[in-house]
C-alpha positions in Angstrom: 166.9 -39.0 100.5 164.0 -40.3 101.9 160.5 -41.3 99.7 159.1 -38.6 101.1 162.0 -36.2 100.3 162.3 -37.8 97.2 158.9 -37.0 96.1 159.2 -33.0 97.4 162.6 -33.0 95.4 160.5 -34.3 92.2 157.4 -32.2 92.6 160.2 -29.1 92.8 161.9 -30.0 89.8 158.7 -31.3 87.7 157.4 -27.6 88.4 160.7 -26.0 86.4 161.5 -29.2 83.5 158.7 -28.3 81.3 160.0 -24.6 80.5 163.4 -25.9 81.0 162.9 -27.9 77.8 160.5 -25.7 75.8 157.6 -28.0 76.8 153.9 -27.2 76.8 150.6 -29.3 77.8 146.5 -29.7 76.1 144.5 -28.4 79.0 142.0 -31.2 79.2 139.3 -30.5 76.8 136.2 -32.9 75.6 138.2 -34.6 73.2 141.6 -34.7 75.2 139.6 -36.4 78.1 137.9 -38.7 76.5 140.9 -39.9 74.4 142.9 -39.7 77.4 140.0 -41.4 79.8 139.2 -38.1 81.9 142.9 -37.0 82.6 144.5 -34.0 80.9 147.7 -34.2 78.8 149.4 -32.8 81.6 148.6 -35.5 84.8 149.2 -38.2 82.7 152.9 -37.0 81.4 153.9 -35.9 84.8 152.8 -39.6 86.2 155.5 -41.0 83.7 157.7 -38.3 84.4 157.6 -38.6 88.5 158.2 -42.5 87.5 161.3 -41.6 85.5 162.8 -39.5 88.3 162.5 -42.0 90.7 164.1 -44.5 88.8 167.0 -42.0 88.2 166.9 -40.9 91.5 167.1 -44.8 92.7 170.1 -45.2 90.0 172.2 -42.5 90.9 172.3 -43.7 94.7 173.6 -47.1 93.6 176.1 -45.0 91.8 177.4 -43.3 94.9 177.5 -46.7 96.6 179.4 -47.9 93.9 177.3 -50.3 92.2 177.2 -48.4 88.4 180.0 -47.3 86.7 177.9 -44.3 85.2 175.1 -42.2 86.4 171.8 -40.7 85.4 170.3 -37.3 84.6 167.2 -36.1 83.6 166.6 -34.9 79.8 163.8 -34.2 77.4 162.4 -37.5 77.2 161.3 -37.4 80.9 157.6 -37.2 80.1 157.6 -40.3 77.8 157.8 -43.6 77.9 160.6 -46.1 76.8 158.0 -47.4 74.2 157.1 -44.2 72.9 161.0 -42.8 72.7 161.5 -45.9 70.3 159.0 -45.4 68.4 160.6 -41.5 67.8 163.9 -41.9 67.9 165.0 -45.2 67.5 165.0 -46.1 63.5 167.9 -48.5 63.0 166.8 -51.7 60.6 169.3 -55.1 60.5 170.0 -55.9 56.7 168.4 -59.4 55.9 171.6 -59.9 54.4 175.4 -59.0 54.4 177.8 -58.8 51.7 180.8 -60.1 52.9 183.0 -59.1 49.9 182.7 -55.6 51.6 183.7 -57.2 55.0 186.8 -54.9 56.1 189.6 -57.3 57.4 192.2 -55.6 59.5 195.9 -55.4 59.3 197.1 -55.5 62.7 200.1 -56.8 62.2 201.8 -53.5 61.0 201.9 -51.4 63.9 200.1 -51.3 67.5 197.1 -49.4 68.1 197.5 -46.4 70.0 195.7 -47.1 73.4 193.6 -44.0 73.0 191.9 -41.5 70.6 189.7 -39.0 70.2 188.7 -37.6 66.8 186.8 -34.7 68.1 190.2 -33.5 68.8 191.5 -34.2 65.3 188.8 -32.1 63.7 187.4 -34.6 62.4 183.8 -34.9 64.3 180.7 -32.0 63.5 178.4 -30.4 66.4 176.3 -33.0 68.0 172.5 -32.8 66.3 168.9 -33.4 67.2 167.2 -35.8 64.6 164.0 -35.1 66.8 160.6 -37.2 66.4 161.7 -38.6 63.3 164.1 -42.3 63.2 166.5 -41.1 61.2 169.6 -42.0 63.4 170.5 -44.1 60.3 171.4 -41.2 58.6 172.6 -38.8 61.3 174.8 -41.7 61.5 175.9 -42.8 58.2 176.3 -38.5 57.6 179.1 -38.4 60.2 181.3 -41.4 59.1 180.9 -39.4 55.6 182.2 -36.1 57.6 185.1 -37.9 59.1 186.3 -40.0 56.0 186.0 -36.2 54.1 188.0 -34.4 56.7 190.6 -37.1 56.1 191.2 -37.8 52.4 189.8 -33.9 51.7 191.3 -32.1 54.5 187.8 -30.5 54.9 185.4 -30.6 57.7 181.7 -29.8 56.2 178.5 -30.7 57.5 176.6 -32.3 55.4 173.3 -33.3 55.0 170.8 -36.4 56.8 167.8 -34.7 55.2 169.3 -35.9 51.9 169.6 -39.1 52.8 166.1 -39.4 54.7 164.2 -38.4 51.6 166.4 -39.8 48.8 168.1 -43.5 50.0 165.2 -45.6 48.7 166.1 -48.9 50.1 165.7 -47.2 53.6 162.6 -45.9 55.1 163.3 -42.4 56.0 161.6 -41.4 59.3 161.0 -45.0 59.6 164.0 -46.5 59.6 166.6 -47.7 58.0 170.6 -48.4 57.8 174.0 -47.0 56.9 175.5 -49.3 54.4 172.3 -48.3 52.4 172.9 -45.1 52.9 176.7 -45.1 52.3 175.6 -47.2 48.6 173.5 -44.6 47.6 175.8 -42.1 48.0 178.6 -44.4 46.0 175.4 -45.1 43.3 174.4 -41.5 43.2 178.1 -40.1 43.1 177.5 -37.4 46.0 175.7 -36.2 48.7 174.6 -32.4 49.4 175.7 -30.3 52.7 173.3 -29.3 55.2 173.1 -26.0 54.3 172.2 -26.3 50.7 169.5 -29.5 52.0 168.9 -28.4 55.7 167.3 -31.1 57.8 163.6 -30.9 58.0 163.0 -33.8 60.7 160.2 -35.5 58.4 159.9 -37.2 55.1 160.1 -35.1 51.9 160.4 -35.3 48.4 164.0 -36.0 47.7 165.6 -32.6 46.6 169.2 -33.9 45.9 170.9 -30.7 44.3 174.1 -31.9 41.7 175.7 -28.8 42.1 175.7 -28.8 46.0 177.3 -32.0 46.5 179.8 -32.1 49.0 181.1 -35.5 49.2 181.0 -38.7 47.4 182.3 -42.3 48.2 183.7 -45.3 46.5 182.0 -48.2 48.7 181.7 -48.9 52.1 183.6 -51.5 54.5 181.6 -53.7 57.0 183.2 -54.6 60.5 182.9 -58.3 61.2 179.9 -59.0 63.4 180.7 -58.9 67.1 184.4 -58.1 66.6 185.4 -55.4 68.9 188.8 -55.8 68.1 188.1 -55.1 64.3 186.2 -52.0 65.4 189.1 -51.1 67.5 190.9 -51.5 64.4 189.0 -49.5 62.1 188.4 -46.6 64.5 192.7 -46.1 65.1 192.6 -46.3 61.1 190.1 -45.1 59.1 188.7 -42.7 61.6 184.8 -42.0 63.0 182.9 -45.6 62.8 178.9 -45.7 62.1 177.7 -48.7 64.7 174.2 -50.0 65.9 173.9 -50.6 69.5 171.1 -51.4 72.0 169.0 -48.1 72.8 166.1 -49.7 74.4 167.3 -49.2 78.2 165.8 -46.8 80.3 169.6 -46.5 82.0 170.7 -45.2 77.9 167.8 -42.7 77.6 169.3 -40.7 81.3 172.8 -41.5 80.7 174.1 -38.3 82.3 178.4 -39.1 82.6 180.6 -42.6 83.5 180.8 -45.7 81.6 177.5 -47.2 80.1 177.0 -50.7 81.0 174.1 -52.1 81.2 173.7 -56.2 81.5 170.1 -56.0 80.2 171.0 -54.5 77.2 170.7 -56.9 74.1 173.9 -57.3 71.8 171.9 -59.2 69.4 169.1 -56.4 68.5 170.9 -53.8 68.0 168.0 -51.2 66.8 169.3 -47.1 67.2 172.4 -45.6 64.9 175.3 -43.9 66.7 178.7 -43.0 65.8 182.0 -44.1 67.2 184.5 -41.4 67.1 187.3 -42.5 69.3 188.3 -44.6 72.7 190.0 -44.7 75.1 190.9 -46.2 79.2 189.7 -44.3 82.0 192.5 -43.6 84.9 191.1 -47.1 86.6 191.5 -49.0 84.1 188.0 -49.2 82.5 188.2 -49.2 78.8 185.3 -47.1 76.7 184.1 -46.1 73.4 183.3 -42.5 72.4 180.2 -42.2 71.0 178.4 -39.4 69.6 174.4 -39.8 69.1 172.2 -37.5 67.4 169.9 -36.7 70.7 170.9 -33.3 71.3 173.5 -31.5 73.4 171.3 -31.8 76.4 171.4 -35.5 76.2 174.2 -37.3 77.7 177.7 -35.7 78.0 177.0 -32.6 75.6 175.2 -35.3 73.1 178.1 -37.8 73.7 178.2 -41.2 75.8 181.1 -43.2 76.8 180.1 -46.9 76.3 182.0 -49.8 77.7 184.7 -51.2 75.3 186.0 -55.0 75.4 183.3 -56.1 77.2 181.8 -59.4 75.5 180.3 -56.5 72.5 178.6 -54.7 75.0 175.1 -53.1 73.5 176.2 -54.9 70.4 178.2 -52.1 69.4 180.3 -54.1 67.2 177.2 -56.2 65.6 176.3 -53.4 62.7 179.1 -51.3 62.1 180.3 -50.0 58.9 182.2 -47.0 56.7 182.3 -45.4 54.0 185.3 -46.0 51.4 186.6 -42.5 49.7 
């Protein structure tokens, strides 16, 4: 396309994505124009958004030439910027310190991994959630590692519930952060954790409400992956089952990851800072090797709320720097 064609194609779709995602404007009013300097709500997110189509649009022709492994869709976050999605979404903390008597050290000397799995397939993996304006991918995180390690020592697949841990892991921030081996001690410390339907998420800081008699899982401990050691993760994901990891959100190519492989060079392996799950991996037909990972973004993010990440690729988004799970 041409700029000019370009710009008709963004002005066309700019005039349906606010509906298409349940999104409304302030009309500019005396105190909208002042604390926006004289522009209404409106103008100002549609001059991010245009800017965030473009640079879609711009990525996804370097796709069809070749150049990315993975293209680039828009999604509700069009009308912000990468600062402002952080500041929402993104809630993961690094520990100031690890215990390494909980470091998980992998046999793989038994028997050889298989080359691919996937343990949405297994039953093992919940619907894909929406932990809107509030950073609690922490515990949408931690919550399915939990759901997987229940489905395999239990033989039940139950939802259970963030909300629980948002408002009741103390050592972690809530809305404002925080990370799963916290969460996965206090559910060891507390001896359970209650299901999403008796705890439902709320998307916001609460009184914790932890309800005895609706607990729906418990765990012994937790098992940290050693830092940076894909192979380890590979490991733990062919063995244990779902994996909670930290990886580097803070790309505009993560936030309109549509389909492909993810890779990024610019992303940061050492500051990791948003909470995902790894539920599986596997090798695409040309060879390029990928994790599954589910994120707690929506079904409209992504591949139905899913992204394949690139796998044995120098810890690529430092997917292998935080990772941990929970020990039934």
């Amino acid at each position: 396309l041409t700029a000019l064609g370009s710009l008709v194609v963004c002005i066309q779709f700019w005039n349906h994505w606010p509906t298409s995602f349940s999104i409304t404007y302030c009309l500019c009013q005396v105190f909208t124009c002042v604390l926006y300097g004289g522009q209404d709500d409106e103008s100002i997110r549609r001059a991010i958004w245009e800017k965030n189509m473009l640079f879609i649009e711009a990525h996804n022709r370097e796709y069809e030439l070749g150049i990315h492994t993975y293209n680039l869709g828009m999604n509700h976050f069009g009308d912000m910027t990468l600062e402002e999605v952080a500041e929402k979404v993104m809630g993961l903390q690094m520990p100031m310190y690890r215990d390494l008597t909980n470091t998980y050290v992998p046999d793989d000397t038994v028997e050889k991994l298989p080359k691919s799995i996937d343990y949405r397939k297994l039953g093992y993996v919940t619907s894909v959630k929406n932990q809107g304006s509030c950073g609690s991918c922490w515990a949408f995180s931690s919550v399915g590692a939990l759901e997987g390690q229940l489905k395999k020592t239990k033989g039940q697949l139950v939802d259970l519930s963030p909300q629980n841990l948002v408002d009741c892991v103390t050592d972690n921030d809530g809305c404002g952060g925080g990370y799963m081996t916290n969460a996965f001690r206090y559910v060891r410390d507390n001896q359970g954790i209650d299901s999403e339907e008796s705890y439902p998420y709320a998307g916001m800081d609460q009184q914790c409400a932890y309800n005895r008699s609706a607990r729906a899982a418990s765990c012994k401990g937790y098992k940290e992956i050693p830092q940076g050691n894909e192979r380890a993760l590979t490991t733990a994901v062919a063995k244990v089952g779902p994996v909670s990891v930290g990886i580097d959100a803070m790309q505009s190519t993560f936030l309109y990851y549509k389909s492909g492989v993810y890779y990024d060079p610019n992303c940061n392996k050492d500051d990791v800072n948003h909470a995902v799950l790894a539920v599986g991996y596997g090798v695409t037909p040309k060879g390029k090797k990928y994790w599954i990972v589910k994120n707690s973004w929506g079904e409209d993010w992504g591949k139905k709320g899913y992204v394949l990440m690139a796998r044995n690729h120098n810890n690529a988004c430092g997917i292998a720097s935080l990772a941990s799970f929970p020990v039934m």
